[in-house]
N, C-alpha and C positions, 0 to 999 in steps of 0.2 A: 147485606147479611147473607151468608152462605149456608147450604143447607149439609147433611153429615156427609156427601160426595165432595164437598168443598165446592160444589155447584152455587148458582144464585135461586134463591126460593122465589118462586111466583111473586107478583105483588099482590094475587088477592090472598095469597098465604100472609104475609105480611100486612095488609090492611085486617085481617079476621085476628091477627094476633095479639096488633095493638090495642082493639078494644075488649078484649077480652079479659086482658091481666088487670084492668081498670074497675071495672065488675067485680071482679077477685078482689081484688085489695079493699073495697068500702067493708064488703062479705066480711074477710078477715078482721079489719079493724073494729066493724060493730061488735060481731064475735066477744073482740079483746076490751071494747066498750064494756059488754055488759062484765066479764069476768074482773075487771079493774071498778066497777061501781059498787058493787057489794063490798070492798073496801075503799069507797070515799063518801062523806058526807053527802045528802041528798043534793046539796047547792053546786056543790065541787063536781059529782057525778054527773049532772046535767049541763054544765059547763063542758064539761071533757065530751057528752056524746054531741052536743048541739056543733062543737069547735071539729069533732070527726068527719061530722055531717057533713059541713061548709067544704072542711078538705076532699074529701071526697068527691062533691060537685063539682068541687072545682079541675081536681081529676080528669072526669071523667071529661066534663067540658075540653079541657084542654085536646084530651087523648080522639076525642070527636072532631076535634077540628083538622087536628095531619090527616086523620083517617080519610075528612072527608078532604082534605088537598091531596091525598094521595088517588084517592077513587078518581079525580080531577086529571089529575098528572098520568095515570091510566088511560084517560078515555083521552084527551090530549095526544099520547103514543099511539092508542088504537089510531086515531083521525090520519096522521100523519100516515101510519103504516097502510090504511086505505088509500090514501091520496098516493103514493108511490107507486100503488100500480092500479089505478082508476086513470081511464084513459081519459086524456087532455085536452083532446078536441074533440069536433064530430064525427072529423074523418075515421079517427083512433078508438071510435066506439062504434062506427061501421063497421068497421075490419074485425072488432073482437067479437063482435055478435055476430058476423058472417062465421067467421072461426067453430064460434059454439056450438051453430046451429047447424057446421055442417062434419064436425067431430066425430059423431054417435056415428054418420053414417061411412064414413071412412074408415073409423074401425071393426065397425059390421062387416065391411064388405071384405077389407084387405087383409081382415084379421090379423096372422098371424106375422105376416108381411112390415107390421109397425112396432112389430111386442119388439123392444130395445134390449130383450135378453136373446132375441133370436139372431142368426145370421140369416140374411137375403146378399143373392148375388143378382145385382140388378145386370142384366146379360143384354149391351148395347147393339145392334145392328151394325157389320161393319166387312167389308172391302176390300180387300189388300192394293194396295195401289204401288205398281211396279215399277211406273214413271209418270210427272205428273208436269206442268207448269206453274208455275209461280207468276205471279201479278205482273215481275219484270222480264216477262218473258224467256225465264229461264228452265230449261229444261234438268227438271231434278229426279233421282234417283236413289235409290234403298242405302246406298253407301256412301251418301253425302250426308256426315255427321251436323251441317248448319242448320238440316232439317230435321233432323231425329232419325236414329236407325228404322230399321225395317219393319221393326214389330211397332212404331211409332208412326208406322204412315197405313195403320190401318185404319178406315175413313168412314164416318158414317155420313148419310147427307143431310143438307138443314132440315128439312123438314122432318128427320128422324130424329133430330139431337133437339128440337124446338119442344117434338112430342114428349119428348125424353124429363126435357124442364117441367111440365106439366105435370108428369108423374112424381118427379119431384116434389111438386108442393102440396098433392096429396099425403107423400109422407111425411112433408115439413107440416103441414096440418095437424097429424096424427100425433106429432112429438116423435117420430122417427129418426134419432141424430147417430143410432151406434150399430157396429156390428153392421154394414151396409159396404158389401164390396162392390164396385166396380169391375166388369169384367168383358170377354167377347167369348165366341162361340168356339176360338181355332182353338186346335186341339193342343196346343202347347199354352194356352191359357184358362182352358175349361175341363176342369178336375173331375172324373170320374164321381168322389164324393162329394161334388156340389148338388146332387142329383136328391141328396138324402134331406137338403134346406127347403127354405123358399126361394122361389124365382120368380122374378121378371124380365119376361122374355121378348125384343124389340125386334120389330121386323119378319117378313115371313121366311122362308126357308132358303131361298135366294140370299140374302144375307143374317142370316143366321141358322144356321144349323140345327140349333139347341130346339129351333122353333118347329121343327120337320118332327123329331124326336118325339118333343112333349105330346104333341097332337097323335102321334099313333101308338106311344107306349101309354098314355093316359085314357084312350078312348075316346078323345074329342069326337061328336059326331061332324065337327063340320072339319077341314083341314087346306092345304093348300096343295095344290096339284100342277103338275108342266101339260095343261090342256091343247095348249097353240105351239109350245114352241119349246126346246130345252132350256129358255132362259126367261120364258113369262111362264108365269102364274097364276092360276085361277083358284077363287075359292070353290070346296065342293063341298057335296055332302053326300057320300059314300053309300049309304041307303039307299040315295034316286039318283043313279050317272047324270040324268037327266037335269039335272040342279045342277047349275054353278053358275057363279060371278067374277067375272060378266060372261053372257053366252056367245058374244063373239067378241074378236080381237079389237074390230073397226071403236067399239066402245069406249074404250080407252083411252082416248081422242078428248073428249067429253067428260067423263067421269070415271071417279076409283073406288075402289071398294075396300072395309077392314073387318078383319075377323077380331073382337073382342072375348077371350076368355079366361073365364075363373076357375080351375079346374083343383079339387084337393085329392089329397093322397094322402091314403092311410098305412102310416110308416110306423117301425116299431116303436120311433122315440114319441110317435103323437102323428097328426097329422097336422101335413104340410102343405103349402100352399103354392101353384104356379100361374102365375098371371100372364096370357099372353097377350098383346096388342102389337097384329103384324097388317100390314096393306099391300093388296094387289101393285101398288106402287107408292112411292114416299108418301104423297099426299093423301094416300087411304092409312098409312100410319097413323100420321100426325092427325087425322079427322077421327082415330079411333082413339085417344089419347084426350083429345079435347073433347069427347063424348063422356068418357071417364071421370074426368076432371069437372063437365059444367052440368053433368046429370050422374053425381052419384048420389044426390038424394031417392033421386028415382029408379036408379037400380037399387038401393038398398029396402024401398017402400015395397019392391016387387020379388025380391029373393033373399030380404035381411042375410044372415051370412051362411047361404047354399051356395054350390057351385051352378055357372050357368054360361051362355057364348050367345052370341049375337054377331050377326052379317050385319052391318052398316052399307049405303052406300050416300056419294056422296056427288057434287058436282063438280069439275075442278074449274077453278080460278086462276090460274098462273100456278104460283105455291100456297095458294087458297083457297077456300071451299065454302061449298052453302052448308046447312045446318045439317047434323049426318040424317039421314032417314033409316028406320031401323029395315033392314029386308027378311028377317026373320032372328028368331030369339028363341031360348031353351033354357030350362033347371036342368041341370045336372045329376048325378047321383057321386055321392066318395067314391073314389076309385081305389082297391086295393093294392097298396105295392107288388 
């Protein structure tokens, strides 16, 4: 049955309707009962309303019974349509209750960063590599099209493309599927108005530029600085010279350190959001990526959706690490554009 869009009507539209005209019609017929007994003999009269009676029961009986196969054939659909997405094993109801419970706090934190009418340029850490070797010992170069041109052998390392994944499933968490570019820092790839979106920003200023930027046109207190040498980095923090990680070079050896931050900006279209997670070296990346990742319940219990930065530091393992320890943490204030 269709409804006046030529659409299908509900079926609780249709189950209320068939027993309703059932009702109506005994109503009616008694009505025409009595108006037809004042002309029939008392015998014939009572005949005629006793034989209305019966039909009418009978009626209604009938009209009760689809109604209630129909109520049946309803909740039958409902079942089916629960069971189509009620998850099928244990495993499948770990996962979704992991999902649920850690939703609220992804969206807290990365706000803007997941809304799927926004644009984010997720801004990878990345290298230009001007000649490289290959597995078979072959020496390749910018202009050898087997490998990809030029703009194709910019490189980020595993331990930043690992961290990268991580971030990833924060936004696959969140329902993050649209409007999500991929991008790098070099200037014939990173557009002036990308500065006006959200960003996530990989790696410290060493390879990524974007990452130098954000931290001093936003006001990060803490940032990354060439303490030892034009091509290491330390994190500081501009207030006390005196602070920074690590305080000497020899450290490095041993352990890495990652600046985590959530920094927003109050821009005309609203404010915007830039996420930065850069490490002293790959493996302070990727250790501030999985800090993100396996504790943002607990950044979000301590900053719900404020901005804030955190110094991690960590141990190294090869391309491993022990669990980050935090070396200092901050709320933020919006920054004005």
């Amino acid at each position: 049955m269709t409804g006046p869009d030529g659409g299908l009507l509900p079926k609780a539209a249709l189950i209320g309707a068939s027993r309703v005209p059932a009702y109506a019609l005994v109503i009616v017929l008694a009505i025409l009962d009595l108006a037809a007994a004042s002309q029939l003999t008392p015998w014939l009269a009572v005949f005629v309303i006793v034989l209305t009676i019966i039909f009418g029961v009978y009626v209604i009986w009938v009209v009760d019974i689809r109604a209630r196969g129909l109520d049946v054939r309803a909740q039958q659909l409902k079942d089916q349509e629960d069971e189509s997405v009620a998850p099928q094993s244990h495993r499948q109801k770990t996962v979704m209750k992991g999902v649920r419970e850690v939703e609220p706090a992804v969206s807290g934190v990365l706000e803007g960063i997941v809304d799927n009418e926004e644009d984010v340029y997720f801004v990878y850490s990345s290298t230009m590599v001007t000649q490289f070797v290959d597995q078979r010992d072959h020496k390749v170069t910018p202009d050898n099209p087997s490998y990809g041109f030029a703009e194709e052998k910019r490189v980020t390392t595993i331990p930043d493309a690992y961290g990268s994944v991580k971030i990833q499933n924060l936004l696959s968490v969140a329902g993050k599927r649209e409007h999500l570019h991929i991008v790098t820092s070099w200037s014939d790839d990173f557009r002036k108005e990308y500065w006006d979106a959200n960003l996530i920003l990989m790696g410290s200023g060493n390879s990524n530029s974007a990452t130098t930027m954000a931290l001093n046109e936003f006001r990060s207190p803490y940032r990354f600085d060439s303490c030892f040498s034009n091509v290491l980095d330390s994190i500081v923090d501009p207030s006390t010279p005196s602070d920074r990680w690590p305080q000497r070079q020899e450290e490095l050896r041993d352990v890495d350190f990652a600046l985590v931050a959530k920094l927003k900006i109050q821009r005309e279209s609203g404010i915007k959001i830039c996420l930065i997670i850069g490490g002293v070296g790959p493996v302070g990346t990727l250790a501030g990526c999985h800090f993100l990742e396996s504790r943002i319940k607990e950044v979000h219990r301590q900053y719900k959706d404020s901005a804030f930065a955190y110094i991690l530091r960590v141990e190294r393992q090869g391309l491993g690490f022990t669990s980050p320890r935090i070396e200092r943490q901050t709320a933020l204030p919006v920054v004005p554009a």
